[in-house]
C-alpha positions as CSV (number, residue, x, y, z in Angstrom):
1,X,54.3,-32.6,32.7
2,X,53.0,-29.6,30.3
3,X,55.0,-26.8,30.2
4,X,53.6,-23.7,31.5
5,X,53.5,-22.4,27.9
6,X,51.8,-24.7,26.3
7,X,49.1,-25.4,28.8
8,X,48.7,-21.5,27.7
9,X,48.5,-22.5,24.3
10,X,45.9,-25.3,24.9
11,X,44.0,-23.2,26.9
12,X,43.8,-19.9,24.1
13,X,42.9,-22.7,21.5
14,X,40.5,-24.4,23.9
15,X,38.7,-21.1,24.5
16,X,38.5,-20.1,21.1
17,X,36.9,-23.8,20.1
18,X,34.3,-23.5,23.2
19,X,33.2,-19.7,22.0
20,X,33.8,-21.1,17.7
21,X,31.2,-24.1,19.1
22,X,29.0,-22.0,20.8
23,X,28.6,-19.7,18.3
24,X,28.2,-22.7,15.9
25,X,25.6,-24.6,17.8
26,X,23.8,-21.5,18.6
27,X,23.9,-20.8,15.0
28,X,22.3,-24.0,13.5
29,X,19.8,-23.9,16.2
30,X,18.5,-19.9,15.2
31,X,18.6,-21.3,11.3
32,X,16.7,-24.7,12.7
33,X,14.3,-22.0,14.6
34,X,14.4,-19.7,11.0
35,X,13.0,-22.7,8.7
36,X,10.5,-23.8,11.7
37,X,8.9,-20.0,12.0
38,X,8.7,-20.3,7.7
39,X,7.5,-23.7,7.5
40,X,5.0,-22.5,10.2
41,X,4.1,-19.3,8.1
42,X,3.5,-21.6,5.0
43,X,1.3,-24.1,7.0
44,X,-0.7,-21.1,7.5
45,X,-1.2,-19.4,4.2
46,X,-1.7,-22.9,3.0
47,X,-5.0,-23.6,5.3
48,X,-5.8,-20.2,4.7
49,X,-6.0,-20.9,1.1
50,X,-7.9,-24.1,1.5
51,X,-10.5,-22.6,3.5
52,X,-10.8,-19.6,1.1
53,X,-11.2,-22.1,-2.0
54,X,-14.1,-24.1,-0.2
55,X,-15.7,-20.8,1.0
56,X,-15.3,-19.7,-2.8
57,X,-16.4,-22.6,-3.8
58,X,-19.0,-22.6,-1.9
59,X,-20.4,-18.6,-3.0
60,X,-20.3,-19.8,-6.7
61,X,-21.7,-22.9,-6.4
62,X,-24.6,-21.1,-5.0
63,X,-24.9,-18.1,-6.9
64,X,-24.9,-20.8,-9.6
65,X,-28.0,-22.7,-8.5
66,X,-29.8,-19.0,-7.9
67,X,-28.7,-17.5,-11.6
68,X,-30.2,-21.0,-12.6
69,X,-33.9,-20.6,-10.8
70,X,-33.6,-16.8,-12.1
71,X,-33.4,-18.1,-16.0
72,X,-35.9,-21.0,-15.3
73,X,-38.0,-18.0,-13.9
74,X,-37.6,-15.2,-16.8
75,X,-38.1,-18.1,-19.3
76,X,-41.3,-19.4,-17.8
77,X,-42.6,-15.5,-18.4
78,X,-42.1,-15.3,-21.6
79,X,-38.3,-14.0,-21.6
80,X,-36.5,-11.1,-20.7
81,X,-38.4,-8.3,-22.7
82,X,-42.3,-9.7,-21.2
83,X,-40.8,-9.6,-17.9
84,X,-39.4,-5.7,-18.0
85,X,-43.1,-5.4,-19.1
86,X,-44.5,-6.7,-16.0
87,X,-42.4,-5.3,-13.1
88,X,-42.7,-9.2,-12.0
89,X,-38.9,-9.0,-11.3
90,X,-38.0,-7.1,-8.2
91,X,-40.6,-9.4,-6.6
92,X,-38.9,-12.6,-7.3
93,X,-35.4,-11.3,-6.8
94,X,-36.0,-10.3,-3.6
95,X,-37.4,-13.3,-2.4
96,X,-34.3,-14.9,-3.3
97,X,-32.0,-12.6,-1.1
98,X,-33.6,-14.9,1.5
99,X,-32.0,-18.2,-0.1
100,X,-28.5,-16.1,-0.1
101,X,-26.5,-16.6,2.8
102,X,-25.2,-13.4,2.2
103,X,-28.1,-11.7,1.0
104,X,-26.2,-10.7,-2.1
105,X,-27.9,-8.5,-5.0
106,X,-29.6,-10.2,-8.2
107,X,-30.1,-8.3,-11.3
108,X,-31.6,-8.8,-14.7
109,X,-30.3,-7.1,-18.0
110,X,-31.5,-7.1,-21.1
111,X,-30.1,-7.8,-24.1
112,X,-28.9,-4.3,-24.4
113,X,-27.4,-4.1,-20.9
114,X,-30.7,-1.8,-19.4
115,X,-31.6,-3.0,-15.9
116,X,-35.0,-5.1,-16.2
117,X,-35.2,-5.7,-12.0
118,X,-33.4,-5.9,-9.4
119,X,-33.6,-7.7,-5.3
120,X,-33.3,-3.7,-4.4
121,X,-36.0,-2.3,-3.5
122,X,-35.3,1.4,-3.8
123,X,-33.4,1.1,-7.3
124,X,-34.7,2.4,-10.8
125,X,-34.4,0.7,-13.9
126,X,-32.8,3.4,-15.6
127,X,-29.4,1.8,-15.5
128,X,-27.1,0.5,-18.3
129,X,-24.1,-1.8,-18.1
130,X,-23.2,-2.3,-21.5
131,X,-19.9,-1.2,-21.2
132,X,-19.1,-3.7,-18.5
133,X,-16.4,-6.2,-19.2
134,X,-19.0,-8.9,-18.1
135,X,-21.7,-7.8,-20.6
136,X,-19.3,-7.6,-23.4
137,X,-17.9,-11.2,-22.6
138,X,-21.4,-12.3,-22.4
139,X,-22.4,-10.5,-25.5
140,X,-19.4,-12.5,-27.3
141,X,-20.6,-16.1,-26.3
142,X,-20.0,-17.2,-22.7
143,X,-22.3,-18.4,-20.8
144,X,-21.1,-17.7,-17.5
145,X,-18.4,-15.2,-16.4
146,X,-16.6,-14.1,-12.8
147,X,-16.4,-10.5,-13.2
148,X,-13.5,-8.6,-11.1
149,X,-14.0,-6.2,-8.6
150,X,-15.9,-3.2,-9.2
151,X,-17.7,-0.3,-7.6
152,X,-21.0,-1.0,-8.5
153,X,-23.5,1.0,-10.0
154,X,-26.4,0.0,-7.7
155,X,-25.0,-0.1,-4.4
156,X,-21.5,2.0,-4.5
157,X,-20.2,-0.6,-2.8
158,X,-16.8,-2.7,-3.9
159,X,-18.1,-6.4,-5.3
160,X,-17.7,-8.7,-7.6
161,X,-19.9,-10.2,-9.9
162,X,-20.7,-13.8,-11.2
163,X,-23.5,-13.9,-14.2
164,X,-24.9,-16.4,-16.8
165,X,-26.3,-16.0,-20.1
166,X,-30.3,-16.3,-20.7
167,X,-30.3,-17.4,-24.1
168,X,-33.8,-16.7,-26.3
169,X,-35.7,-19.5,-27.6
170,X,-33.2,-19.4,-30.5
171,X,-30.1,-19.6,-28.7
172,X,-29.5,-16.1,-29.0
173,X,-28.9,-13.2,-26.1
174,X,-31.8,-12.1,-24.4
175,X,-30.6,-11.2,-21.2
176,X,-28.3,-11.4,-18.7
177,X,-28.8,-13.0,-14.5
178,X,-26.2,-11.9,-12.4
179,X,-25.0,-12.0,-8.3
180,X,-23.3,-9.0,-6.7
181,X,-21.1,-10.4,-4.1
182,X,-19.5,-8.8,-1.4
183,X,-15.9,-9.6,-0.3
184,X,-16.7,-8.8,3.4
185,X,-16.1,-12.9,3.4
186,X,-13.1,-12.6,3.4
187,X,-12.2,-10.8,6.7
188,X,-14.6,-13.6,8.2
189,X,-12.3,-16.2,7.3
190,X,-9.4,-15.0,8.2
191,X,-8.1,-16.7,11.7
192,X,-8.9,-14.7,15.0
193,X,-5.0,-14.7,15.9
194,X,-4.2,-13.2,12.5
195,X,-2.8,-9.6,11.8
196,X,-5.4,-8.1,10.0
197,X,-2.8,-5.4,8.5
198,X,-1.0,-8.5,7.6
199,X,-2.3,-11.3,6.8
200,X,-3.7,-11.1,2.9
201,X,-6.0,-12.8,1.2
202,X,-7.5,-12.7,-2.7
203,X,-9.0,-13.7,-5.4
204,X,-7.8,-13.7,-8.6
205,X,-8.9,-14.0,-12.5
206,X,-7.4,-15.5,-15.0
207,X,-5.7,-12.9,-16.3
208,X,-4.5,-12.0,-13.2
209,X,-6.9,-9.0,-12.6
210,X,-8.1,-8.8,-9.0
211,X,-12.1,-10.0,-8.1
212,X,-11.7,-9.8,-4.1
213,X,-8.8,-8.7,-2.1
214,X,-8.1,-7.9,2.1
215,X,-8.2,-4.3,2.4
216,X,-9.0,-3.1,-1.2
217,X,-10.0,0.4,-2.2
218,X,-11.5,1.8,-5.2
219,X,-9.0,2.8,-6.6
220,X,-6.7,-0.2,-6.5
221,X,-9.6,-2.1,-8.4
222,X,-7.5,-1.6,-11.4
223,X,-4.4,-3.2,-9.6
224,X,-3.5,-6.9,-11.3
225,X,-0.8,-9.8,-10.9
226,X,-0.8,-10.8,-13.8
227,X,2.5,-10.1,-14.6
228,X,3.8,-12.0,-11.1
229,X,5.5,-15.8,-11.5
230,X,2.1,-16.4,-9.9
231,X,0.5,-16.4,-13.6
232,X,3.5,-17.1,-15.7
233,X,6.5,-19.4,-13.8
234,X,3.6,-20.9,-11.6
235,X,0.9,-20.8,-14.3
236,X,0.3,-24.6,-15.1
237,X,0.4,-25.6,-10.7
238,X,-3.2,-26.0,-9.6
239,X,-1.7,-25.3,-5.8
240,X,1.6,-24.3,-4.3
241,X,3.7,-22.1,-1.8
242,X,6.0,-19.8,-2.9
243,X,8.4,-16.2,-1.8
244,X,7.3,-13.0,-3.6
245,X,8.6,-9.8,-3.2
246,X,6.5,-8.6,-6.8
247,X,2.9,-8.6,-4.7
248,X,0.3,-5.3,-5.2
249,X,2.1,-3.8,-1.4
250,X,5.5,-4.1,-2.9
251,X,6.4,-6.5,0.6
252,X,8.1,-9.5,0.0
253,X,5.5,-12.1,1.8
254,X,4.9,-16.1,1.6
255,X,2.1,-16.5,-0.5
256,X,0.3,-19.4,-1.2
257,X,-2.0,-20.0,-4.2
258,X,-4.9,-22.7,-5.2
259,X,-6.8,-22.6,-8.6
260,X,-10.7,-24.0,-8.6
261,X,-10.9,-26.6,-11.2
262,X,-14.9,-25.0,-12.5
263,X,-14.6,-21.8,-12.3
264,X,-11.5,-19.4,-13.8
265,X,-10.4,-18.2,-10.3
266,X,-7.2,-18.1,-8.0
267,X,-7.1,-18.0,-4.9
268,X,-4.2,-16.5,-2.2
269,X,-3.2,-16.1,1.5
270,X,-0.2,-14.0,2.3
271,X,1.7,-13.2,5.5
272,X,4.2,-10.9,4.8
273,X,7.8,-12.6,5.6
274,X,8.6,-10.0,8.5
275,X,5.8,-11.2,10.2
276,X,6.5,-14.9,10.1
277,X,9.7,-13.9,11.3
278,X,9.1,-11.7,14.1
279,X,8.9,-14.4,16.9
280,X,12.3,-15.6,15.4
281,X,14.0,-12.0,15.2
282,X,13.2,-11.6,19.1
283,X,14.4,-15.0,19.5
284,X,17.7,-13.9,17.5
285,X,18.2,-10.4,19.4
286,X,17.9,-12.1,22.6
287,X,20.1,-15.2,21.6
288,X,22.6,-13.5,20.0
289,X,22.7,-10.8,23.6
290,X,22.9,-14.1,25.8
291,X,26.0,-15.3,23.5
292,X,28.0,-12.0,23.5
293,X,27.6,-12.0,27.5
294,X,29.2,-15.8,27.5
295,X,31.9,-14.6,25.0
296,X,32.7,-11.8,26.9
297,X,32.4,-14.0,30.3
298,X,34.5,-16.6,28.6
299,X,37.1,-14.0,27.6
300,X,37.5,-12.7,31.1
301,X,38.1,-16.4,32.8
302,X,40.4,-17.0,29.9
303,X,42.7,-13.7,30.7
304,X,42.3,-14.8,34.4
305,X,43.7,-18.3,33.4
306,X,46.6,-16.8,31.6
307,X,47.3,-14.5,33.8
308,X,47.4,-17.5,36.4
309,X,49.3,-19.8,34.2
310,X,52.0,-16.8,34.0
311,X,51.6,-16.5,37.6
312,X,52.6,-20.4,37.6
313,X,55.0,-20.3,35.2
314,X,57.4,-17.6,37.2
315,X,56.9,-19.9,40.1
316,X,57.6,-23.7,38.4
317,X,60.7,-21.6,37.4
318,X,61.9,-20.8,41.0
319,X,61.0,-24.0,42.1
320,X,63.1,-25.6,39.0
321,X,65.9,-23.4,40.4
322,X,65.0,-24.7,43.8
323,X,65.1,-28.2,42.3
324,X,68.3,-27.8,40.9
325,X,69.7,-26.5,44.2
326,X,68.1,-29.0,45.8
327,X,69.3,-32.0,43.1
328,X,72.5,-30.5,43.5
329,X,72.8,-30.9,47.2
330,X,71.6,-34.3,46.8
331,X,74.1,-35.5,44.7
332,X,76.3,-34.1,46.5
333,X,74.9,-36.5,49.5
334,X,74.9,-39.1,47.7
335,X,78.5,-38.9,46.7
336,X,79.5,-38.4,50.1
337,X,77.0,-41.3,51.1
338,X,79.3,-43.6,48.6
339,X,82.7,-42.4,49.6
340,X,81.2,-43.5,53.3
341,X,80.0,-46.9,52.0
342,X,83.5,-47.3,50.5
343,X,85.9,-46.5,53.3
344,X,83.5,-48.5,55.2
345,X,83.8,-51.9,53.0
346,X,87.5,-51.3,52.6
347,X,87.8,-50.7,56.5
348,X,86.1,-53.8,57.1
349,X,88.0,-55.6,54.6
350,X,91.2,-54.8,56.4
351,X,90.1,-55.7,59.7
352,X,88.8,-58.9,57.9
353,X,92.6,-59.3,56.6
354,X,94.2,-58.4,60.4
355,X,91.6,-61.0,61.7
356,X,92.8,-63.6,59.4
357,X,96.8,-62.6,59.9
358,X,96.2,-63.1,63.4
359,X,94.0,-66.3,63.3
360,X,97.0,-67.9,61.9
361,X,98.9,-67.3,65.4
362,X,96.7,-70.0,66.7
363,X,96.8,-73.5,66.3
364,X,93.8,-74.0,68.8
365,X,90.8,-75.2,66.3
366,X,88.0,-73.6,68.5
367,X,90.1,-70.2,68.0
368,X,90.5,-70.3,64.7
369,X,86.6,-71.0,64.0
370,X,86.1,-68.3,66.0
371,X,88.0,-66.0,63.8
372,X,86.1,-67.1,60.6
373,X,83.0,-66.5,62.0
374,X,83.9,-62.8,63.1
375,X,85.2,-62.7,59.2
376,X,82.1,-64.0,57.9
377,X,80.2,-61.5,59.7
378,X,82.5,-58.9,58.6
379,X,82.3,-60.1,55.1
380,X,78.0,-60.5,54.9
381,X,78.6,-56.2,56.3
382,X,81.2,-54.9,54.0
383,X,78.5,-56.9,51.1
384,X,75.8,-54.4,51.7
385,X,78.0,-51.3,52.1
386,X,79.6,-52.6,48.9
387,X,76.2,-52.9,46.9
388,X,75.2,-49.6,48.2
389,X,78.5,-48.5,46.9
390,X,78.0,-49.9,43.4
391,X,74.7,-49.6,42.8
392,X,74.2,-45.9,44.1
393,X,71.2,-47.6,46.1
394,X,71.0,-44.9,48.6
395,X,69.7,-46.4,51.1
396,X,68.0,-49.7,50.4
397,X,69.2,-52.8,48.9
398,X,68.0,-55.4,46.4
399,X,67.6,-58.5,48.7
400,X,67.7,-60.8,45.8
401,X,71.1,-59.3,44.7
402,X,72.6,-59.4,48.0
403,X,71.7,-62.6,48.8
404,X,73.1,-64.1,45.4
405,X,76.3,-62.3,46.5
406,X,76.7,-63.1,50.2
407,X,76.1,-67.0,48.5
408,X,79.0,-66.7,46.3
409,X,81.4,-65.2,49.3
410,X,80.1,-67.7,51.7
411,X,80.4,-70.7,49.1
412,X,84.2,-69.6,48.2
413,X,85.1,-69.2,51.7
414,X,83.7,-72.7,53.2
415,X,85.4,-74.6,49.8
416,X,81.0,-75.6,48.9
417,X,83.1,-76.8,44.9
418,X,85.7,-78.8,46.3
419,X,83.2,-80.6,49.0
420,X,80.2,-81.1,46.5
421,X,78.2,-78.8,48.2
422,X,75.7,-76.9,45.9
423,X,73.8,-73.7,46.7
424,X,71.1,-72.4,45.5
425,X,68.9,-69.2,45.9
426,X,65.1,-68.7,45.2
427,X,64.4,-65.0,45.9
428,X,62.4,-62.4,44.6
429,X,63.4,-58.8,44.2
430,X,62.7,-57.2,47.7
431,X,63.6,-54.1,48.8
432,X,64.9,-53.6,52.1
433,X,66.1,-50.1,53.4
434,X,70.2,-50.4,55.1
435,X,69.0,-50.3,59.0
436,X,66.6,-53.7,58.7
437,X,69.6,-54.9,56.1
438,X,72.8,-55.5,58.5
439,X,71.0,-57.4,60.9
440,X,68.8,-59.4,58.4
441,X,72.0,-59.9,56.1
442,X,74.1,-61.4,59.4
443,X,71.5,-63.7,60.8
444,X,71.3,-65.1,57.3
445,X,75.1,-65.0,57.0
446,X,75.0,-67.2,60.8
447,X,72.3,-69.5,59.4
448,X,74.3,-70.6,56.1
449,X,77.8,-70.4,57.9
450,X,75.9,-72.9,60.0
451,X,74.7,-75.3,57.3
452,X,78.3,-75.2,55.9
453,X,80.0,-76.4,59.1
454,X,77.7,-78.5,60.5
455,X,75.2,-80.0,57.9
456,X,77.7,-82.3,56.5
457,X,80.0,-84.8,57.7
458,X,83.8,-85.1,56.3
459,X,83.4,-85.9,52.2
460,X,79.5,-85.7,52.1
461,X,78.2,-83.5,49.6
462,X,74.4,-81.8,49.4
463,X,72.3,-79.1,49.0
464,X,72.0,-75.6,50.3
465,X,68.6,-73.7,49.5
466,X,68.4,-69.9,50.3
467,X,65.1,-68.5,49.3
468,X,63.2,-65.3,49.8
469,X,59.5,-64.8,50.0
470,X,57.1,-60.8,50.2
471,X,53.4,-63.2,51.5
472,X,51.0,-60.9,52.8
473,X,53.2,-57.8,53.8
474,X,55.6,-60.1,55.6
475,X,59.2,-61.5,53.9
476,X,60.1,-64.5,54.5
477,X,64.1,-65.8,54.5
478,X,64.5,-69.7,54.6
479,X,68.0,-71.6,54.5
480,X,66.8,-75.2,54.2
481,X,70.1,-78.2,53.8
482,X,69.9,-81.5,52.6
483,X,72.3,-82.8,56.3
484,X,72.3,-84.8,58.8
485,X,69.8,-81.8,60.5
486,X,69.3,-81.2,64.5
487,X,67.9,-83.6,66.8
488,X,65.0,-81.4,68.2
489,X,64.1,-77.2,68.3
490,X,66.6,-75.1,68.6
491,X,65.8,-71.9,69.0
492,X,66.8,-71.3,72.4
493,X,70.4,-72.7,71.8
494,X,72.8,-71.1,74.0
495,X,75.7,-71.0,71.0
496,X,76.7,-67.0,69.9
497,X,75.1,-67.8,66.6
498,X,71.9,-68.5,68.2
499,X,72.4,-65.7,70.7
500,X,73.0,-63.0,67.7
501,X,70.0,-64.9,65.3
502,X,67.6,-64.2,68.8
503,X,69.0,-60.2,68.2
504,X,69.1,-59.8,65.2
505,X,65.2,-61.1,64.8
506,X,64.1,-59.2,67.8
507,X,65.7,-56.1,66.4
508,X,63.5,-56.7,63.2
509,X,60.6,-57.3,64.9
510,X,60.1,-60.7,63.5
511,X,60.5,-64.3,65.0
512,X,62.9,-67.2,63.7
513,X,62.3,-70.9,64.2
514,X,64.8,-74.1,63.7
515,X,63.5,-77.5,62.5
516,X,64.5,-80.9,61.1
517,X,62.9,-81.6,58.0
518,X,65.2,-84.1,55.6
519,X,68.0,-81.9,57.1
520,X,68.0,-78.2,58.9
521,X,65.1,-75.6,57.9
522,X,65.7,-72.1,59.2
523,X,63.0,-70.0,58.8
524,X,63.1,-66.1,60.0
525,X,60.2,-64.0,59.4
526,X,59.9,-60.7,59.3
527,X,57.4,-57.5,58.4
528,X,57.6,-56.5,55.3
């Protein structure tokens, strides 16, 4: 059995491993949930910026084709400066808002960056752009150019520009056709279930300078990324995903990024980490307010148990006195229950000895037999009070031991050595309690007494075999001789042996039977 104390112990250290596994398991499940809400927020920025590069795409590839019929169409009159003679322009251009799906504004500059026409109807020509980035780069050789986001001169509106070169018939700048596109296509692609105030998208030059960008004003036009890891660590990655905290908002957000392999343009979708998280944190608060009510519920039943275990504890101590009392009393018993057992064997040993004094009075054979058999029966008690004695058997007995003694007694008292009689026993270790063992141990003392005196003749020898049996909740005793045996039943003999067998079986509550078989059989059975 535990002691009190350290069923205590067990129980602090099992409560502190239940609330150190809780806390554990609840803890790898909010950093499973943590990745899962991330890896959710990158899935998004990463369609986002898929469907932003084919929508990008898409716009360029079609201001393309447009800038292309506008050359094809300044060319076929005669070049730039015959067309700002004819006024032919705002005509044209305007018929090609219709082929733009977002009606977008179309220009035509000169070589000195004067307006020639425009798709609007209510503009003058009196405009110059010379001193835009996107003339000068066309001025200095390149044939088509994505310009950043401006306010522009036309409309006021924020846009962005894509333009081509119209070369002369020398190869030389005669002009300039460009798109003015609005970025209002980019709130049209963002996802219905996304934040508006959060969820970011842009595009990018090369440089970093900003063309188009969620929520841009004038004046963060001027606002680049060029100095991020987005155009210097990440420079040479056509697409990734990646945590910034160095984005134009200053808030640390998971952006992700694809480059378009014609044209000199990145493009981004952000969600700001915070958001990406937020599902998580009100997983977390309420998680984490769920746990501390278990600890403290696990706290309370684990002061209730100790307080109960102390409870137990003061009363396994007063019953450990008790039990001490108590052992004390018994042993006391059991003392007293030996000193009986002995006075009882050593009384019954003297009246054994005054039987035998005065059996030698008489010469009569009958009276003498008579005073063996009282000494036999004597003898087969004082054996059990003697084993109780010894054995501090309290009250049962080892049938098997017993009946090895009560053979040896028997077997020196009837001379079985000198008249080549051999006994032998066959029992298992029963135990019998001390009021079923006097009369089972005298009608077994009657039946072998029996097979001594009447199983063999003068000078025969044979065999005694005593055996015990436990079948089937019943023990069975058998004394079986190798003599001359009876001549028919007799189990309603009228001898005192018989008589006291009859008792002694009754008593039990078992039945005895007496048969020839190659010599005597006595068989008494008995409950268990």
């Amino acid at each position: 059995m535990i002691p009190v104390r350290d069923m205590r112990s067990v129980l602090y250290a099992t409560a502190v491993l239940f609330a150190v596994a809780v806390i554990g398991i609840r803890g790898v499940f909010l950093w499973l949930d943590y990745d899962s809400a991330l890896d959710r927020a990158r899935g998004a920025t990463q369609d986002l910026a898929l469907l932003m590069e084919e929508y990008t795409k898409r716009s360029l590839e079609t201001s393309d084709l447009l800038l292309g019929e506008i050359i094809a169409f300044v060319r076929l009159r005669g070049g730039v400066g015959a067309l700002s003679e004819t006024g032919d322009a705002h005509q044209y251009l305007a018929g090609l808002t219709q082929k733009s799906p977002a009606s977008d504004l179309f220009l035509v500059i000169d070589k000195d960056g004067d307006l020639v026409g425009t798709s609007n109807a209510t503009q003058s020509t009196s405009v110059n752009f010379a001193d835009r980035p996107w003339f000068k780069a066309h001025r200095a050789g390149a044939e088509a150019f994505v310009g950043g986001a401006i306010v522009g001169r036309i409309t006021h509106d924020l846009i962005y520009t894509y333009s081509r070169r119209i070369p002369d018939l020398n190869g030389d700048l005669d002009g300039i056709a460009q798109v003015a596109l609005r970025p209002a296509f980019l709130q049209e692609i963002s996802r219905p279930e996304a934040d508006a105030g959060n969820v970011v998208l842009g595009l990018w030059g090369r440089d970093g300078r900003v063309i188009a960008r969620t929520g841009l004003t004038p004046g963060q036009i001027d606002t680049g990324v060029g100095h991020t890891m987005l155009f210097n660590e990440l420079e040479a990655q056509r697409a990734g995903t990646y945590r910034a905290g160095d984005t134009p908002d200053g808030v640390e957000r998971i952006v992700s990024f694809r480059r378009l392999e014609r044209w000199p343009v990145t493009v981004t979708a952000s969600i700001p980490v915070a958001t990406a998280l937020a599902a998580w944190r009100a997983g977390f608060y309420w998680s984490a307010g769920i746990t501390s009510i278990f600890l403290v519920a696990l706290g309370w039943l684990t002061w209730i148990g100790v307080r109960l275990s102390q409870q137990t504890e003061a009363t396994q101590s007063q019953l450990q006195q008790a039990n001490e009392s108590l052992g004390k009393a018994l042993s006391d018993k059991v003392m007293l229950l030996q000193e009986i057992h002995h006075r009882v064997k050593n009384n019954l040993q003297v009246t054994s000895s005054l039987l035998q004094m005065q059996s030698r009075r008489f010469t009569d054979p009958n009276v003498k037999a008579a005073f063996q058999e009282t000494q036999d029966r004597l003898r087969s008690i004082g054996l059990i009070h003697d084993i109780l004695y010894r054995k501090d058997a309290g009250r049962t007995i080892d049938l098997q031991d017993y009946l090895e003694r009560l053979i040896t007694e028997l077997s020196a008292t009837y001379g079985a050595s000198a008249r080549g009689i051999t006994v032998d026993l066959d029992a298992e270790p029963i135990m019998i309690d001390l009021d079923r063992g006097t009369p089972l141990s005298l009608a077994v003392t009657e039946a072998i007494s029996n097979a001594f005196k009447h199983a063999f003749g003068p000078g025969e020898g044979g065999r005694i075999l005593v055996s015990a049996r436990q079948i089937d909740g019943r023990i069975e005793v058998t004394v079986r001789d190798t003599g001359k045996g009876i001549s028919g039943p007799q189990e309603n003999g009228s001898s005192l042996g018989m008589k006291l067998i009859r008792s002694f079986a009754q008593q039990l509550g078992g039945r005895f039977s007496l048969e020839s078989d190659g010599g005597t059989v006595f068989r008494l059975d008995i409950p268990a």
